[in-house]
C-alpha positions as CSV (number, residue, x, y, z in Angstrom):
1,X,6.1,-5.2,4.5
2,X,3.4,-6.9,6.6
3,X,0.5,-4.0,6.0
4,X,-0.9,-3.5,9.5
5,X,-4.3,-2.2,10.2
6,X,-2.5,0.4,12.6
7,X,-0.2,1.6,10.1
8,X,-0.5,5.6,10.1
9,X,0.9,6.4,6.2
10,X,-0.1,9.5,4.3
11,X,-1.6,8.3,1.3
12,X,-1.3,10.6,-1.6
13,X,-3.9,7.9,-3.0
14,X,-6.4,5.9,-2.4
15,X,-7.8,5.6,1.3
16,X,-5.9,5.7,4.6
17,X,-5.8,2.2,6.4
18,X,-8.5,3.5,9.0
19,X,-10.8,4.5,6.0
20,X,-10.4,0.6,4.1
21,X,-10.7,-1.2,7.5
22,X,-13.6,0.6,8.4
23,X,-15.2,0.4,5.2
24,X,-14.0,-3.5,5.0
25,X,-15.7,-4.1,8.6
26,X,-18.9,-2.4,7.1
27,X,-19.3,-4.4,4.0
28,X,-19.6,-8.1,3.7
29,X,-15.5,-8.1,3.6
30,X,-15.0,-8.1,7.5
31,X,-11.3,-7.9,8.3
32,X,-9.1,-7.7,5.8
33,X,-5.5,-9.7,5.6
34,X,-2.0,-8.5,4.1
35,X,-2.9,-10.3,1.3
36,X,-5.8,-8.5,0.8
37,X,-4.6,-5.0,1.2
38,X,-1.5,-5.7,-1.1
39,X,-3.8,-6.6,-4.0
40,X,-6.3,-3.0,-3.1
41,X,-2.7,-1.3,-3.5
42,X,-1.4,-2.7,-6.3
43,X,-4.6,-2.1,-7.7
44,X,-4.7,1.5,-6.6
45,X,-1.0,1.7,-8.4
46,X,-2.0,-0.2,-11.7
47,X,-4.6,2.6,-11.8
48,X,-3.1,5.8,-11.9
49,X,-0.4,4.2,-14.0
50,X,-3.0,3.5,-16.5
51,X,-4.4,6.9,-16.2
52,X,-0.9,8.7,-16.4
53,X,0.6,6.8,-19.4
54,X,-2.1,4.4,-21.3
55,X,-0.4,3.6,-23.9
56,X,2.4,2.9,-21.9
57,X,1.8,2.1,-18.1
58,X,4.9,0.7,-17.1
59,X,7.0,4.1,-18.1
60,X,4.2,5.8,-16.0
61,X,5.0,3.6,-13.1
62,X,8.7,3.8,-13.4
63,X,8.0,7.7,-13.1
64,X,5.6,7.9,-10.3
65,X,6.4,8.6,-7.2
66,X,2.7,8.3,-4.2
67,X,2.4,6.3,-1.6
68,X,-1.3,4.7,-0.5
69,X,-2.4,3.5,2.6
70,X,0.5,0.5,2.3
71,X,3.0,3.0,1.9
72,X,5.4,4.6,-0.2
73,X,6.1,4.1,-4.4
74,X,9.0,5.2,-6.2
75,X,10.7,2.9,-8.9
76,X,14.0,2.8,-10.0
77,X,13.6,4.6,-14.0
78,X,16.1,2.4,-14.5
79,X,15.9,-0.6,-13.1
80,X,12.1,-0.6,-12.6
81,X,13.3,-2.6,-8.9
82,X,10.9,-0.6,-6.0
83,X,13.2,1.7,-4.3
84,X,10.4,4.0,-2.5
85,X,9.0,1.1,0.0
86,X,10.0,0.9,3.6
87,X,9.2,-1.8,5.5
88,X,7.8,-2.0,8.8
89,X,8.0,-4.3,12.0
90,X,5.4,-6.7,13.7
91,X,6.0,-9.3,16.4
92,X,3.0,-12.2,16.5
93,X,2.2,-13.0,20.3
94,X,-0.7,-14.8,21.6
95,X,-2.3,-15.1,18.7
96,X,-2.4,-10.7,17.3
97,X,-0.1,-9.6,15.5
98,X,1.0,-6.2,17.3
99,X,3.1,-3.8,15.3
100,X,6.2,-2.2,16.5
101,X,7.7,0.7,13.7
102,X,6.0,1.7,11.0
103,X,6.9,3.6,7.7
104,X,5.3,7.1,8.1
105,X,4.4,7.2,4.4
């Protein structure tokens, strides 16, 4: 998934993408890229796993289900492969990326 600054998920974590752009834009961050937003996510994830199971995070992430602002998380028990994650569509034109569906969360 390319995370899009319009994406409109429900995130049962963490801030929704107009909360972290806006605080982004106030801070010294300015705009933030996919990149960026991938890492806050995984981080977001890595978090409550740690809080759910800290002896053993992965099991806790193979048996949590949220979603955050980049959408949807659900692992295969398993398998551990992501399973939960839709992805959505952008076109680049002119220079902006403009984004065409999005994963409602």
């Amino acid at each position: 998934m390319q995370w899009h600054p319009e994406t409109r998920a429900s995130p049962e974590l963490g801030p929704s993408s107009a909360e972290l752009v806006a605080e982004a834009r106030a801070s010294a961050l300015g705009e933030l890229d996919y990149v960026a937003a991938q890492a806050y996510a995984a981080a977001l994830i890595a978090g409550r796993c740690l809080e759910l199971g800290p002896d053993d995070p992965l099991g806790a992430a193979r048996r949590l289900r949220t979603a955050t602002f980049f959408g949807a998380f659900d692992l295969d028990p398993a398998t551990g492969r992501q399973r939960g994650h839709r992805l959505s569509v952008e076109r680049w034109g002119r220079g902006r990326q403009e984004l065409l569906l999005a994963d409602a969360g």
